[in-house]
Backbone as CSV, one residue per row, in Angstrom:
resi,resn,N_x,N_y,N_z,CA_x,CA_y,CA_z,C_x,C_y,C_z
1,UNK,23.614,-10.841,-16.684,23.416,-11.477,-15.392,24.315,-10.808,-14.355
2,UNK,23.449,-10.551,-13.061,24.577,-10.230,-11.888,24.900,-11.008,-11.169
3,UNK,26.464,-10.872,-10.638,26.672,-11.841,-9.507,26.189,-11.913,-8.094
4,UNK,25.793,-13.326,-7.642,24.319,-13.473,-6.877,25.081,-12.848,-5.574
5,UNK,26.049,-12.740,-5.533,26.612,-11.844,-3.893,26.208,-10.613,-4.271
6,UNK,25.659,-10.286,-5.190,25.581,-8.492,-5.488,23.579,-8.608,-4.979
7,UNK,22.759,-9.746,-5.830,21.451,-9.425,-5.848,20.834,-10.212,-4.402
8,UNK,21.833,-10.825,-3.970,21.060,-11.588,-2.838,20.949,-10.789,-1.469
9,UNK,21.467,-9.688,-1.066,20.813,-8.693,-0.386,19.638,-8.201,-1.013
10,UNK,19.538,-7.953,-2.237,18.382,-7.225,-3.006,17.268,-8.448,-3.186
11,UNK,17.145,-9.505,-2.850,16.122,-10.417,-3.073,15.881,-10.609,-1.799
12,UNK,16.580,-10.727,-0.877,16.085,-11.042,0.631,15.450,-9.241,1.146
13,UNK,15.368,-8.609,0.823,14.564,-7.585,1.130,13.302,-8.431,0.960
14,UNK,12.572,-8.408,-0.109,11.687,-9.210,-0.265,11.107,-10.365,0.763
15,UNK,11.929,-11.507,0.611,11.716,-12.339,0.672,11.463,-12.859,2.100
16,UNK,12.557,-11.810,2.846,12.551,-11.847,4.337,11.097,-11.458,5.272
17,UNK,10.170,-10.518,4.099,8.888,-10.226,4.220,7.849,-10.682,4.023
18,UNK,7.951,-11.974,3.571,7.868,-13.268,2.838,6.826,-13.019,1.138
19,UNK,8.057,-12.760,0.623,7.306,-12.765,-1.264,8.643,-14.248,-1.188
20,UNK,7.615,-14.729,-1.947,8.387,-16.024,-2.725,8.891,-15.354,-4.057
21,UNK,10.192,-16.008,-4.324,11.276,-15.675,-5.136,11.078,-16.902,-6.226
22,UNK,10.554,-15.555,-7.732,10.146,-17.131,-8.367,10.808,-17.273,-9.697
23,UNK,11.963,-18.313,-9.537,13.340,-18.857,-10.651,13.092,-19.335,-12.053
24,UNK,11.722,-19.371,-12.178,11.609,-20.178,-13.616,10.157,-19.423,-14.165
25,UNK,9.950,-20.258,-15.535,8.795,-19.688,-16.301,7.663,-20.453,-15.722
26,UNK,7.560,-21.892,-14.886,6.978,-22.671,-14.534,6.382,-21.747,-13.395
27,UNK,7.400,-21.543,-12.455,7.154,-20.706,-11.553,6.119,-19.775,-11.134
28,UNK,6.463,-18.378,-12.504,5.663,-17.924,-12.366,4.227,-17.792,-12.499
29,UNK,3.708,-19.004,-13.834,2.521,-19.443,-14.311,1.865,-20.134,-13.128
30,UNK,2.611,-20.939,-12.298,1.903,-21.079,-11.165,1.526,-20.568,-9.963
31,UNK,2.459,-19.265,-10.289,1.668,-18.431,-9.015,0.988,-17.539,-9.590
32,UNK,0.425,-16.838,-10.698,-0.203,-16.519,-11.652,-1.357,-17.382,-11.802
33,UNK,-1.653,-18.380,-11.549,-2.383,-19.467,-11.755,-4.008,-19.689,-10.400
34,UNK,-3.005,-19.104,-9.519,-3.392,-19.067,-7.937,-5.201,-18.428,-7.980
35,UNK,-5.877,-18.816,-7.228,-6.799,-17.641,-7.229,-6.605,-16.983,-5.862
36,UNK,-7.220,-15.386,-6.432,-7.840,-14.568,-5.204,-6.209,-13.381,-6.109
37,UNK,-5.631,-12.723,-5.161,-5.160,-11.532,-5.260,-3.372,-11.865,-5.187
38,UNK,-2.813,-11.557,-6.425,-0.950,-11.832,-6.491,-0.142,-10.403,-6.700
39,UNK,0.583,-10.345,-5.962,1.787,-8.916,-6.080,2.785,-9.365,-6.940
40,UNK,3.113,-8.920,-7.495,4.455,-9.208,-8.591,4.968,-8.258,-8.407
41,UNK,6.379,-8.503,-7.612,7.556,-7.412,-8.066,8.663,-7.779,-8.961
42,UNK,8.986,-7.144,-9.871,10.189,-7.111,-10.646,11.226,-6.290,-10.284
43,UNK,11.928,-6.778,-9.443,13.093,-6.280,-8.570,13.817,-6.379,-9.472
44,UNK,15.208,-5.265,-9.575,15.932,-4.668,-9.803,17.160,-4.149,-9.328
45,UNK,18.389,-3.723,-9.390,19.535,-3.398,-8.882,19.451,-1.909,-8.957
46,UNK,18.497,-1.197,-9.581,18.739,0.197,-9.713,18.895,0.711,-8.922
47,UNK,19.060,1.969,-8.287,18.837,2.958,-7.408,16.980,2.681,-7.084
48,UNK,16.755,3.167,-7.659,15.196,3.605,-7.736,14.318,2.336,-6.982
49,UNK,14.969,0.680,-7.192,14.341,0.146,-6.471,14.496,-0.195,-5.032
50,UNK,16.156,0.366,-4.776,16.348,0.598,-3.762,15.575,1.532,-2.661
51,UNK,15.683,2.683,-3.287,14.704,3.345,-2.412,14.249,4.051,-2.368
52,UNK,13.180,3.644,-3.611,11.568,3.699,-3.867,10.810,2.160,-3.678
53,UNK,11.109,1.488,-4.892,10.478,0.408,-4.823,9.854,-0.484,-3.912
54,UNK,11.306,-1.243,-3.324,10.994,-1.941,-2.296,10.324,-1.704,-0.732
55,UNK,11.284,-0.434,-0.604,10.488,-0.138,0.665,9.099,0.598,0.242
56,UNK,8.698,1.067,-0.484,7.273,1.437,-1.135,6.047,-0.071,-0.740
57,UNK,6.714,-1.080,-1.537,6.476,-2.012,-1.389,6.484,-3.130,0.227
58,UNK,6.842,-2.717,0.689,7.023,-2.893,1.844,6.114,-2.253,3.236
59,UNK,5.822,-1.104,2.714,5.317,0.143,3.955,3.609,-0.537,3.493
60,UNK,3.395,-0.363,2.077,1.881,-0.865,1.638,1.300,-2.313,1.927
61,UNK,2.457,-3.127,2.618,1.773,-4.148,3.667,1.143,-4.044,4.919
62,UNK,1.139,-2.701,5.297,0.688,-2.450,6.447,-0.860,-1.798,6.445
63,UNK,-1.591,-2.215,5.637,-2.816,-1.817,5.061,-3.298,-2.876,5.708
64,UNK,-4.388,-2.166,5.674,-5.715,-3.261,6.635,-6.022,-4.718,5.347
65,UNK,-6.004,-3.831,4.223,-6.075,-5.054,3.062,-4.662,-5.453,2.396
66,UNK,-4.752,-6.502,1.787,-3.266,-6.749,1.185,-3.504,-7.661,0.459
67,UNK,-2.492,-8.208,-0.719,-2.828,-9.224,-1.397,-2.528,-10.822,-1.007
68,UNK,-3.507,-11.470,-1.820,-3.267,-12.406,-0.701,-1.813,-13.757,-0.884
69,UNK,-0.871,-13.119,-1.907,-0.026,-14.059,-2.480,1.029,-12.719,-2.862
70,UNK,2.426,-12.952,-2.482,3.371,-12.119,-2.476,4.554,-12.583,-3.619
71,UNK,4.528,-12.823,-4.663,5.963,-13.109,-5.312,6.676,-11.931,-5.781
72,UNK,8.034,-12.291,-6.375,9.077,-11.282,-7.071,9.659,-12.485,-8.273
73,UNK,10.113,-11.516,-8.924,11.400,-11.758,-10.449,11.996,-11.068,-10.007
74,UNK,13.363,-11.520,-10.752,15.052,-10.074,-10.516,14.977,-10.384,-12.112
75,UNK,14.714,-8.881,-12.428,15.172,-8.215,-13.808,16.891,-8.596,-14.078
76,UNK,17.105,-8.862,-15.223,18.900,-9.195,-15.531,19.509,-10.793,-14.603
77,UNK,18.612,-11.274,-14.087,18.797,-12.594,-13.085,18.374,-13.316,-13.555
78,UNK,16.953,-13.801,-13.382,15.778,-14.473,-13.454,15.352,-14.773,-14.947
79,UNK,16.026,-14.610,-15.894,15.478,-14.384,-17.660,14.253,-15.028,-17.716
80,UNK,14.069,-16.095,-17.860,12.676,-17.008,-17.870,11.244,-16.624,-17.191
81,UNK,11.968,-16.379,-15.866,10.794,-15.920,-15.023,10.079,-14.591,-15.453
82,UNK,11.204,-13.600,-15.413,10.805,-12.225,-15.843,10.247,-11.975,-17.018
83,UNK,10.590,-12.429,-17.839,9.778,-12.621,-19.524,8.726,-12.772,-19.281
84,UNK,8.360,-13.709,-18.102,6.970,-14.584,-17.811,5.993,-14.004,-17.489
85,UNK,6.897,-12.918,-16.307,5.635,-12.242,-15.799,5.458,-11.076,-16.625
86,UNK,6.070,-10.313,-17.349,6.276,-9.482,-17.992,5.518,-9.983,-19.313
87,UNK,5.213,-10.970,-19.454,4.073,-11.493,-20.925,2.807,-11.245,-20.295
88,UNK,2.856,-11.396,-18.865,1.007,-10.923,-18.608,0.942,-9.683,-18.322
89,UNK,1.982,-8.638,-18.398,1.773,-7.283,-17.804,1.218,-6.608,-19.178
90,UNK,1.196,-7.644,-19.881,1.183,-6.317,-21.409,-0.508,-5.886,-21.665
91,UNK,-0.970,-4.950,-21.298,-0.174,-3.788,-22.652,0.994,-2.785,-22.154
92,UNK,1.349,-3.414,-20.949,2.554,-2.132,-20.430,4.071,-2.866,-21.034
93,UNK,4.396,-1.939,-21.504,6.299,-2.242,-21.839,6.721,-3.039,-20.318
94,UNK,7.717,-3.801,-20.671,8.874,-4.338,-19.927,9.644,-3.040,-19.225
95,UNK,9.466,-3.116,-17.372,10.190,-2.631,-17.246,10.725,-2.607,-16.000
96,UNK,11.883,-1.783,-15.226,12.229,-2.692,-13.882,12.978,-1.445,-13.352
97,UNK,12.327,-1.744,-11.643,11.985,-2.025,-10.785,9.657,-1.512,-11.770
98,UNK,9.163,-2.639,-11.171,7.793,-2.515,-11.381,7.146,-3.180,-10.672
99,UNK,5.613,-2.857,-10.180,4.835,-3.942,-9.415,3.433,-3.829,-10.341
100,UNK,3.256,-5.539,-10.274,1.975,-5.555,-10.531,0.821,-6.301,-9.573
101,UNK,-0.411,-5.928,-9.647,-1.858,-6.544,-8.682,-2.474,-7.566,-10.079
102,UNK,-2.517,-8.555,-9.453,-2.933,-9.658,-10.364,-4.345,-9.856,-9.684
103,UNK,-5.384,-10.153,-9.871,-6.759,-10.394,-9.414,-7.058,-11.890,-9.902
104,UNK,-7.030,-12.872,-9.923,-7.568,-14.452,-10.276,-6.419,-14.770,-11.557
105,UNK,-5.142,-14.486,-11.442,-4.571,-14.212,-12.946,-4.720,-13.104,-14.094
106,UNK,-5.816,-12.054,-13.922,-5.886,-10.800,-14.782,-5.132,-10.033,-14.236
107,UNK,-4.180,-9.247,-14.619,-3.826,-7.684,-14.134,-5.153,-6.733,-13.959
108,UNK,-4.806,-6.329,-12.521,-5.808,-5.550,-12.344,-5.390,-3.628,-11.794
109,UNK,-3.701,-3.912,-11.748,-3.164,-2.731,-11.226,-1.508,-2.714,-11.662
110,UNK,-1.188,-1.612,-12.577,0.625,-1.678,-12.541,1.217,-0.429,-12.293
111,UNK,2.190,-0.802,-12.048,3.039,0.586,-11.331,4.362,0.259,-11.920
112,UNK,4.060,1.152,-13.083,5.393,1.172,-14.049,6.807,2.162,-13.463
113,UNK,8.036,1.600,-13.911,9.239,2.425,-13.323,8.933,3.987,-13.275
114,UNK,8.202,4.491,-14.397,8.270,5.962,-14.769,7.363,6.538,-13.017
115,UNK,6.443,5.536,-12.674,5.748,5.813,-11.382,6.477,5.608,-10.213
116,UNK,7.695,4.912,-10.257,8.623,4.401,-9.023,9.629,5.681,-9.082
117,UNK,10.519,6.225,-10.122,11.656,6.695,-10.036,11.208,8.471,-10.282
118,UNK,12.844,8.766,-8.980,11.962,10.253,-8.507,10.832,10.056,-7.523
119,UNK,10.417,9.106,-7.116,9.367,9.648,-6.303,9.555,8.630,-4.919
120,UNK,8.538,9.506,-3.819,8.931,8.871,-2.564,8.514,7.848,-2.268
121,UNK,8.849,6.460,-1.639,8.353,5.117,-1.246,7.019,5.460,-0.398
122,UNK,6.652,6.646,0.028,5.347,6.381,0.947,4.097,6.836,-0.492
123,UNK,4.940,7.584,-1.422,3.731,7.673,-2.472,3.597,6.709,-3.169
124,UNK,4.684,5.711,-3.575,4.211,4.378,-3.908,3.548,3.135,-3.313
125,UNK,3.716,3.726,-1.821,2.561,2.753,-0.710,1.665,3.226,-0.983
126,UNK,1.432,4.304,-0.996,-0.109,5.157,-0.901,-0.796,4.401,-2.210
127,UNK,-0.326,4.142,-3.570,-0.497,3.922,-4.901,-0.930,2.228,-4.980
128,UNK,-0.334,1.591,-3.954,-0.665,-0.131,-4.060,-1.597,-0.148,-2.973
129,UNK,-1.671,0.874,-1.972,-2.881,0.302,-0.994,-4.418,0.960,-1.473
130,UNK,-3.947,2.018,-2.225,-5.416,2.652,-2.982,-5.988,1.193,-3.450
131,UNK,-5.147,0.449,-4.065,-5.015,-0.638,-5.368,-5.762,-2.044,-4.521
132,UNK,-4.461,-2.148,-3.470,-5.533,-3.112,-2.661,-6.297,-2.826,-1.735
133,UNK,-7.568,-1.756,-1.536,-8.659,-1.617,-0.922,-9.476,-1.546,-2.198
134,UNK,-8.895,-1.663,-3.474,-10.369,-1.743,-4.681,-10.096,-3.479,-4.519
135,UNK,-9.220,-3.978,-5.066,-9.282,-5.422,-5.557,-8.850,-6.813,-4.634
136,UNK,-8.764,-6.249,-3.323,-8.232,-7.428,-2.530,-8.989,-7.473,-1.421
């Protein structure tokens, strides 16, 4: 676990953009639950989600399409939650900084770390808005 003066700059990136920040296993099943189109980020302290991830994540809101429900988990924070969402990502490994496109509760799009790190935040916009002009 990190101390929340360390991740609470790193969750209000998010959140300030408005993704709901979601604390429990309840949580996430209910926004998982939602219909129409859910973003899942699994935020992270790394480098990589610093800046790749988030602002990746961030720039790909500016798409004519978008999803229509915004949440996050913090990897090493959140235990319950992250397990949670990370039980519907499978068949992909657990891993963090990651985003996933949920379509009615199915995964319909993931963007595993190996796709975030090393690479530039406008190619990971480019990668979620391809994503939401198929499914949102």
């Amino acid at each position: 676990m990190y101390p929340e003066e360390i991740v609470k700059p790193m969750k209000e990136e998010l959140t300030m953009i408005g993704f709901e920040d979601l604390l429990s296993a309840q949580d996430v099943e209910s926004a998982l639950s939602k219909s129409g189109t859910t973003l899942v980020v699994v935020n992270s302290v790394c480098g990589c989600a610093a800046a790749n991830a988030r602002p990746g994540v961030r720039f790909s809101l500016t798409n004519d399409k978008t999803p229509d429900h915004l949440v996050t988990v913090f990897a090493g924070v959140d235990r319950d939650a992250t397990d949670t969402a990370r039980s519907k990502m499978i068949p992909f490994p657990p891993s963090s900084p990651s985003v996933a496109l949920f379509k009615d509760g199915e995964l319909v799009h993931m963007v595993e770390r190996h796709h975030i790190e090393g690479r530039p935040a406008e190619m990971i916009s480019e990668n979620l808005k391809e994503a939401y002009d198929e499914f949102c």
